[in-house]
N, C-alpha and C positions, 0 to 999 in steps of 0.2 A: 653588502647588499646595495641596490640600488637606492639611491635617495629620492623618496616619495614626492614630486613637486605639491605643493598645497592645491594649484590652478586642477591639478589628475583629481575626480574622485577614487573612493580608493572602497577597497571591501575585503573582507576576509578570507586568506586565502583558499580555507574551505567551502565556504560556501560561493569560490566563483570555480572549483572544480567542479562541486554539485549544480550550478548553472548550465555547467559544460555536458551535463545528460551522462558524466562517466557513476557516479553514484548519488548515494545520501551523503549530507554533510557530515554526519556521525562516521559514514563511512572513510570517506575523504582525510578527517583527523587522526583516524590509525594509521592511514597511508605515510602521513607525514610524520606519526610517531617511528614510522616504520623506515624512514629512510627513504620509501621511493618517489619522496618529489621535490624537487631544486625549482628554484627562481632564480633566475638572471647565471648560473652556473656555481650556486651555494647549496645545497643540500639543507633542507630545511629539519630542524627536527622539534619543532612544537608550534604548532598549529594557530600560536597568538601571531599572528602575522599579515598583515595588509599589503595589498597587490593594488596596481592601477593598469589602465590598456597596454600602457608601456611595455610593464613587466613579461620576461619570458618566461612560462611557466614549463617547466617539462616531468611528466607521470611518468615514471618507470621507463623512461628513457625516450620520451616522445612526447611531441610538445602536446599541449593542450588545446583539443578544438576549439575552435569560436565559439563565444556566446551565442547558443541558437535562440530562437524566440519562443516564447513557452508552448507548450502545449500539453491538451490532456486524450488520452483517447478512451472510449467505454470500450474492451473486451468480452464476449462473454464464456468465459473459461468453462470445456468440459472437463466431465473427471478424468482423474486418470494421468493429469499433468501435475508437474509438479513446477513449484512457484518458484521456484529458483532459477538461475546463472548456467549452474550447470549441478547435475544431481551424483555425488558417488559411488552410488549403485547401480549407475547406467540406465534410471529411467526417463522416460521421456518429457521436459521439459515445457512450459508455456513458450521460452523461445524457440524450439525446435520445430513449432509449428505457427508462428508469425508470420505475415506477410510479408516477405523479403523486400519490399520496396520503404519498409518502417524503419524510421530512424533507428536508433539505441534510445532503447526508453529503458524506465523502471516501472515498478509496480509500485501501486499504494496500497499496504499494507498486502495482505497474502491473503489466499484460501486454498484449504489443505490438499491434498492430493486427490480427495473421495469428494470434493466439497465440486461446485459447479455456481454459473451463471457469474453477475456483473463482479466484473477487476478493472478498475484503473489505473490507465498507463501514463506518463509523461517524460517528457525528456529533462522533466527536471527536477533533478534530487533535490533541490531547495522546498520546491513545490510539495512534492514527495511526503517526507516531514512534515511539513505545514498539515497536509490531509490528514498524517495517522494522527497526527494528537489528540487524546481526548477534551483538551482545553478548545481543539475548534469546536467542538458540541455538536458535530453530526450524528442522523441518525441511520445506521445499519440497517436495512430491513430484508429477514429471510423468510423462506417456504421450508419448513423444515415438516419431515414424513420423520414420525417414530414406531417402533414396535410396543403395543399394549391399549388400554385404556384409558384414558387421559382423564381426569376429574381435573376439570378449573379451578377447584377450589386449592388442588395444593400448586399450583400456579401463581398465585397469588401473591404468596411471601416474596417471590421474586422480584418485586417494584419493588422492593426493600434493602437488596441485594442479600449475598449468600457464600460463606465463606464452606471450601471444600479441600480437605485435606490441607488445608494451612493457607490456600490461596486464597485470596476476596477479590469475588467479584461485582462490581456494580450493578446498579438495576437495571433488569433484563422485562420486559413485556412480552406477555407470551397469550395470548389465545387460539382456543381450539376452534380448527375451521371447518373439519370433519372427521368422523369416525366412521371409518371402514372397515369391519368386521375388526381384527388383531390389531389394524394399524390406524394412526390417524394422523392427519394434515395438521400444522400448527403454523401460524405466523408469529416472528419473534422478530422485537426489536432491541438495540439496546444500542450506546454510544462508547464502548469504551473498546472492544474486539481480542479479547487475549486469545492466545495460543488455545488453537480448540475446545473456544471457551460455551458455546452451544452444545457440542458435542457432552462436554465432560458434566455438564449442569444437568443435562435429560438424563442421564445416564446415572448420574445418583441420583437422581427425582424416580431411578425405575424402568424409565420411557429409551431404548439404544434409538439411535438418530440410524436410519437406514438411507437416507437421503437431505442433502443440504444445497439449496438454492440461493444465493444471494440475489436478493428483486433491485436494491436502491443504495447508491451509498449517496448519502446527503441527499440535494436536490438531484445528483443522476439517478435516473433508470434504466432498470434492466429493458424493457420492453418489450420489443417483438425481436431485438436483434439476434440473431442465431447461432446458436453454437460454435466457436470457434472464428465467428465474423468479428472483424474490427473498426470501429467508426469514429471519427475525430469528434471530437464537442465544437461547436461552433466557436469562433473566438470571439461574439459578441456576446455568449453565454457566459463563457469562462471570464472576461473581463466584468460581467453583472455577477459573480459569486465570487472571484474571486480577487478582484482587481489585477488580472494577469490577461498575459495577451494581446495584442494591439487592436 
């Protein structure tokens, strides 16, 4: 391998793929367990490894784009997509219906196929990570429509969290915003976001979720942006939340 000069800062080889907008860093270290990425013309095969500008890095037989400069963008995802890459059933993706003029970004964290409203996007997988953790301590906040009648009080125990068929989940806030004949409006908060973890919570409380709107993740808001429209975060925002940006 190349010898590192000291004068080179230097970083880790995954997290300057996930730089590079190709994935997450978690992702990125399969890749390298996986054989498809070389530096300098060695084949790397564990991920404990440090790069400088020098280094030629190359993914699956192509080199590695430049370091872009970060960015985030607010989405507001209808149903009916799916959060993936590309989907095996042939349904129709979040990127299949992107603004062709958008970089390669990723998504911060997911929502489901039936779920809608604010997804954030970035070009960078480092960044990416950083959002979904529940160690950042954002807060989630949905409009969620269920079938039934809602009594608050058994709402309640949910600031406490709630463990379901083996899974625990953390504290969830939940109040009722309206009752409409069978069905009623609820606002839910919660910081931690598992796998259709809103969905599965109402649903043994009783209450099937017929609709799910994502309003905020952290300080972003959904707003007035519309269905399917995409907006960049200013970069003098993202640098005030998250020291990213120029």
């Amino acid at each position: 391998m190349t010898t590192q000069a000291d004068s080179q800062p230097t970083e880790r080889i995954a997290k300057r793929i996930a730089r590079a907008g190709m994935c997450s860093r978690r992702e990125a270290e399969r890749w390298i367990e996986q054989g498809r990425v070389s530096v300098d013309g060695t084949v790397l095969t564990t991920p404990a490894f440090t790069v400088t500008d020098d280094n030629h890095v190359v993914v699956d037989g192509k080199p590695l784009p430049a370091k872009q400069e970060t960015r985030l963008w607010r989405y507001h995802k209808p149903p009916g997509l799916v959060t993936t890459n590309r989907d095996e059933l042939g349904r129709d993706t979040i990127f299949d219906h992107l603004p062709k003029n958008l970089p390669r970004v990723l998504t911060v964290g997911r929502l489901d196929l039936n779920s809608e409203g604010l997804l954030l996007l970035t070009n960078d997988g480092d960044l990416a990570r950083k959002l979904e953790l529940p160690a950042t301590g954002w807060t989630r906040r949905y409009r969620v429509r269920v079938y039934g009648r809602v009594d608050q009080a058994k709402l309640e125990p949910l600031k406490r969290g709630v463990t379901i068929d083996g899974v625990g989940y953390d504290a969830i806030i939940a109040s009722v915003d309206k009752q409409q004949g069978s069905n009623a409006w609820l606002t839910v908060s919660l910081r931690e976001g598992k796998n259709r973890e809103i969905r599965r919570v109402m649903e043994h409380l009783g209450w099937p979720v017929s609709r799910l709107i994502r309003l905020a993740y952290g300080p972003f808001q959904l707003g007035n942006l519309k269905a399917g429209a995409v907006e960049p975060v200013p970069h003098k925002v993202l640098r005030e939340q998250m020291g990213q940006g120029r």
